[in-house]
N, C-alpha and C positions, 0 to 999 in steps of 0.2 A: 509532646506534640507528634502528631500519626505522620509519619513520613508519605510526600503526596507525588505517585510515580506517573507518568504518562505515556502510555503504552499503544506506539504505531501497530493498529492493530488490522493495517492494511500493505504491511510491509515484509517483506521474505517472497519467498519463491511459494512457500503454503499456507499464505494468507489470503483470506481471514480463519479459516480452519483452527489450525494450529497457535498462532494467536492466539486467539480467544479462547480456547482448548488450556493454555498458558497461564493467563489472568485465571483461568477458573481454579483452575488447580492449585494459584497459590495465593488467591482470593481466603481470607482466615487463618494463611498459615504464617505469611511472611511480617504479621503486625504493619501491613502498609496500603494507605488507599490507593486504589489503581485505575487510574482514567484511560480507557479506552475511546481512543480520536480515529474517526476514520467514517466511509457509511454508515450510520447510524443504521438501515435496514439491514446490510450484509452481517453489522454487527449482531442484532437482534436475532437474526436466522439463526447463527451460529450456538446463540446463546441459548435459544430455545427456552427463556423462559425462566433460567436458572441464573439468575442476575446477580446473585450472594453480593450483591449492595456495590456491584462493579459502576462509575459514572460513567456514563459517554457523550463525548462533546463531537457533533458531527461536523466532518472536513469531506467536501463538496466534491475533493479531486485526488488524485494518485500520482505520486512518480514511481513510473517501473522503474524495473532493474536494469534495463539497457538504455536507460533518456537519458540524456549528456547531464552531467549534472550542477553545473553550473545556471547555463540557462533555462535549464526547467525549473529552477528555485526561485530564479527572478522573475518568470513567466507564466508560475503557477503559485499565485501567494494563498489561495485555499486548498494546495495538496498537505494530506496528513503529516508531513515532515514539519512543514511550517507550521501549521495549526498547534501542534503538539509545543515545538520550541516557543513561540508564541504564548502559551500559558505557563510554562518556566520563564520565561523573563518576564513576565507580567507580576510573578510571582503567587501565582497559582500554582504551581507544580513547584518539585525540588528535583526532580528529574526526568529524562528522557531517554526510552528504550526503544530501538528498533531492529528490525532482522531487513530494513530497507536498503534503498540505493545507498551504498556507503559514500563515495563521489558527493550525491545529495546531502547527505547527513550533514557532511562536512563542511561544507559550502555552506549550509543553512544555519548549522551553528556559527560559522565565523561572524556573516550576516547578521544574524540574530541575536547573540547572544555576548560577543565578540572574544576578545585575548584576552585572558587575564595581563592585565601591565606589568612589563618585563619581560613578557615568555613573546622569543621573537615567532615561535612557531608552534600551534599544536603538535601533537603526536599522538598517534595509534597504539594504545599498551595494553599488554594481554600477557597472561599467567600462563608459563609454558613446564608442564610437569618433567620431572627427572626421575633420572635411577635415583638417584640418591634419596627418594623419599621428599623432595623438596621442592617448591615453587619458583621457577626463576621470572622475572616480568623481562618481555620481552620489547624495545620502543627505536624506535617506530617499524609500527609493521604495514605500514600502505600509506599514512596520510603525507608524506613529502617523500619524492621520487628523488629529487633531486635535493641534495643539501649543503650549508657551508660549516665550515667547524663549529662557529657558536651555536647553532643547533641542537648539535649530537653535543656539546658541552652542554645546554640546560635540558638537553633529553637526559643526561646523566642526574642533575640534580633530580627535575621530576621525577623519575622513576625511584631515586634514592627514598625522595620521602615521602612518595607511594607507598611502598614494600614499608618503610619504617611507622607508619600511619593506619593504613589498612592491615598489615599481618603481625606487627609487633617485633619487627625484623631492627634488631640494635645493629649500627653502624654498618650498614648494606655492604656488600661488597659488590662495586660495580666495574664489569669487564666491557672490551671493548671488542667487538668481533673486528677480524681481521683473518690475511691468509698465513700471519705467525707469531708465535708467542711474542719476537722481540720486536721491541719499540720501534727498529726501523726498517720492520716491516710493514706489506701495506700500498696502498694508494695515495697520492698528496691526502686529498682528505684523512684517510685514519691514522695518517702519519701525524700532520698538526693537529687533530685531536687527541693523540693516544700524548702529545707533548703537555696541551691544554687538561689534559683529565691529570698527569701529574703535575702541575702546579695548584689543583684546584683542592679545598678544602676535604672532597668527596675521598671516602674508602677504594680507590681506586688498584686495584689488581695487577690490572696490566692488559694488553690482550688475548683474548681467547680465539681462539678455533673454535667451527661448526661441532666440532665432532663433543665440545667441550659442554656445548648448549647441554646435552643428555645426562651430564654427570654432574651437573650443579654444582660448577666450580664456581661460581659467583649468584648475586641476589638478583643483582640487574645487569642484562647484556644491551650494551648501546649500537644503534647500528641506522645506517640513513635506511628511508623507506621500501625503497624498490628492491633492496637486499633484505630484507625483517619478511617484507610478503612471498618471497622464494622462497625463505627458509620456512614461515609457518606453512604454506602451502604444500611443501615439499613434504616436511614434518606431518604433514595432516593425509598424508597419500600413502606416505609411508607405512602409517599406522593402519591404516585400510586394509593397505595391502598385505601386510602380516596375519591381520587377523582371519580374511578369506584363504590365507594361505592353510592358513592353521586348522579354518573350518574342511578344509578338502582333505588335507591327511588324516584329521580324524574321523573322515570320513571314506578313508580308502581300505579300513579290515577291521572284520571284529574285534583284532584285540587293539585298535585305534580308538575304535570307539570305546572300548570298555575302558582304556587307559584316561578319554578323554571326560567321562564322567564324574571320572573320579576326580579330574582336576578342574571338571566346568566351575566350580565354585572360585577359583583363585584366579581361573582363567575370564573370568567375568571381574572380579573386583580390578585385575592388569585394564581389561578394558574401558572399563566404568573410568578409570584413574587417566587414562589415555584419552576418553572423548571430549570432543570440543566442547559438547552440548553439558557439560559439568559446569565452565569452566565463565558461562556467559557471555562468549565474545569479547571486545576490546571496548576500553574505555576513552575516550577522545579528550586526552591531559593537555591540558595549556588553556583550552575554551570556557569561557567563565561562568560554567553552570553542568552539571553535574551530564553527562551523556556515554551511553553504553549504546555500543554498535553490535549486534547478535551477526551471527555468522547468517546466508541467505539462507543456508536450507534448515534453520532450527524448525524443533518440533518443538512439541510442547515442554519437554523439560528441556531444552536449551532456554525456553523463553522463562521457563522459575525460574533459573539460573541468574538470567541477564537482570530481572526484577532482583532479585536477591544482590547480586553486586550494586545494581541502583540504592538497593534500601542503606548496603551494608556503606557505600562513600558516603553516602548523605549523613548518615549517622556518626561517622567518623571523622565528619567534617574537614575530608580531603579537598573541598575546594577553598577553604579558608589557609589552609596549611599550604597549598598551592601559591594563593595569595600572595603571604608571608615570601614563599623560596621565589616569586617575580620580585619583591622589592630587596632581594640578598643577590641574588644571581649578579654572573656579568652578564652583559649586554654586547661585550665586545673581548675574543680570545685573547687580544693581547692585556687583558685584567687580568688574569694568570698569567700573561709571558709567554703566551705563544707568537711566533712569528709574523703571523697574517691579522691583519686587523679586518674586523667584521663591526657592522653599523646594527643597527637592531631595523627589521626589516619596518616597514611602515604601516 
C-alpha cells in the first residue's frame, strides 16, 4: 500500500514556493502519494500546471510563524496545520510534514491526534551528524522547556527504539547530557535521571558532555527541551559559521583558491553531511501518528528530506513500535528506583 504523506504546503518562512518546489521534486521518486493542504490557488500558481498527480485538499487559513501557538490552533480550526492532522487521524493520511509554526504543530498534534498511552510527554528528535561517521538522535530538542525525570526516562526509551527501528541500531547506546561524566554530576533533574536511566532496562552509558555530541560516543543523547534547542541551534550556527569562514580564506589568494578547488569536492560532501536540510527536521515521538517538523527556513530539499523521513517511519512502523515501548515503559521513576516519584502527567 502507497504510503499517503500530507504536506503543509503553507508553512516555512518560503512558502508556498519552496513547498511545493519540494512535493515536486519528490513527486515519482520517494514511491509515496503526497497531499498538498493549504490555498488551493497559491498552491496551483506554484505548481504551474506540472501536477505529477500531487492531490490538494484546500485549508481556508494559515498560522504564521509568530501566532502564539496554542490559541491560534484552537481559534483557527481551518489553518493548514489542522486541516492536514485532521486527514491523519481520520485516517486519510499516514503522515504529516510541515516547515510551520512549530509551537502550532505541536499543540495541534496533541489536540488532534493525542499521546500515545504511556508516553507522559512528546518529544522533539532529530538526527544529529558526527565525526565519527555516525548519526546520534538527539530528544528533546524544543517540545518541553521544562521537565521531570520520568520524561527524559521515556525520552531514553523512545529514542532507543527509534534509532533501533528506523536505522537498525542493535542495543542503542544511550547517553545522558550533563556538565560531567560522573553520575553526581549535574542538576537535581540530570542527577535523578542519570540514577533512573541506570536502573532501567535501556543501554545506558552514563553521562556525556556537549563536546561528546560530535564524537558519537553514544546513539541517543537525552536531554530536557530548552537544553536540546541550544545545543541544536548553537550546532547549526556553528556550522554556518565555518563554512563562511572557510569560504573567505579561500577566497583571500590565489594559491587559496587553487588549493580550494582542489578540495571543493570533499569540502562539499563535509557540508552536504553537516546540513539541516539532509537531515528533515525532527520528528515529534510520543504523539499518536506519525509527524515531522522541517526546519523554518527549508528549501526544497530540506522539504524531500522531511517527506522521505515521513515515508521512511511510516514504513518502518515506528508508530506501532512506539505503541508497544507506552505499554513496557514506566510511568513513574521510582519503577527503576529512583528517589522521586513522578505521576504520568494527565
Amino acid at each position: 500500500m502507497t504510503t499517503r504523506i500530507v504536506l503543509d504546503a503553507m508553512g516555512g518562512d518560503h512558502a508556498p514556493k519552496e513547498i511545493v518546489a519540494g512535493a515536486l521534486a519528490a513527486a515519482g521518486t520517494l514511491g509515496a502519494e503526497i497531499i498538498l493542504v493549504g490555498d488551493t490557488e497559491a498552491i496551483r500558481a506554484e505548481l504551474k500546471g506540472e501536477e505529477k498527480g500531487l492531490r490538494i485538499v484546500h485549508a481556508a487559513d494559515v498560522i504564521a510563524m509568530d501566532d502564539h501557538a496554542t490559541e491560534s490552533v484552537k481559534a483557527r480550526p481551518d489553518a493548514s496545520i489542522n486541516v492536514g492532522l485532521r486527514l491523519v487521524k481520520a485516517g486519510e493520511a499516514d503522515a504529516f510534514v510541515t516547515a510551520g509554526n512549530t509551537g502550532a504543530t505541536m499543540a495541534a498534534a496533541l489536540l488532534t491526534l493525542g499521546r500515545i498511552r504511556g508516553i507522559s510527554r512528546p518529544a522533539l528528535a532529530t538526527v544529529f551528524p558526527t565525526g565519527a561517521g555516525r548519526l546520534t538522535m538527539l530528544l528533546d530538542v524544543g517540545a518541553n522547556a521544562d521537565c521531570r525525570p520520568i520524561h527524559l526516562l521515556q525520552f531514553g526509551y523512545m529514542g532507543s527504539a527509534y534509532m533501533e527501528r528506523m536505522f537498525g541500531v542493535k542495543n542503542p547506546a544511550v547517553g545522558l547530557l550533563s556538565i560531567g561524566e560522573e553520575d553526581s554530576k549535574g542538576n537535581q533533574l540530570t542527577v535523578e535521571v542519570n540514577q533512573a536511566l541506570r536502573r532501567s532496562r535501556l543501554n545506558f552509558m552514563g553521562n556525556v558532555e556537549g563536546k561528546d555530541l560530535t564524537r558519537g560516543v553514544c546513539d541517543v543523547a537525552v536531554m530536557d527541551g530548552f537544553t536540546g534547542n541550544v545545543v541544536l541551534k548553537t550546532a547549526e550556527g556553528m556550522a554556518e559559521m565555518l563554512f563562511t569562514e572557510l569560504r573567505k580564506a579561500v577566497e583571500l589568494t590565489p594559491w587559496n583558491k587553487a588549493a580550494g578547488l582542489i578540495l571543493m569536492s570533499e569540502l562539499r560532501k563535509v557540508r552536504r553531511r553537516l546540513d539541516y536540510a539532509e537531515y528533515g527536521g525532527a520528528q515529534l515521538v510520543g504523539v499518536d501518528g506519525v509527524t515531522v517538523i522541517g526546519h523554518g527556513r527549508s528549501n526544497a530539499r530540506a522539504v524531500v528530506s522531511a517527506l522521505r523521513a515521513a515515508r521512511d517511519a511510516v514504513e518502518n512502523n515506528v508508530i506501532e513500535t512506539l505503541r508497544d515501548i507506552g505499554r513496557e515503559i514506566p510511568a513513574k521513576t521510582t519503577a527503576v528506583g529512583s528517589g522521586a516519584a513522578d505521576a504520568e502527567d494527565d
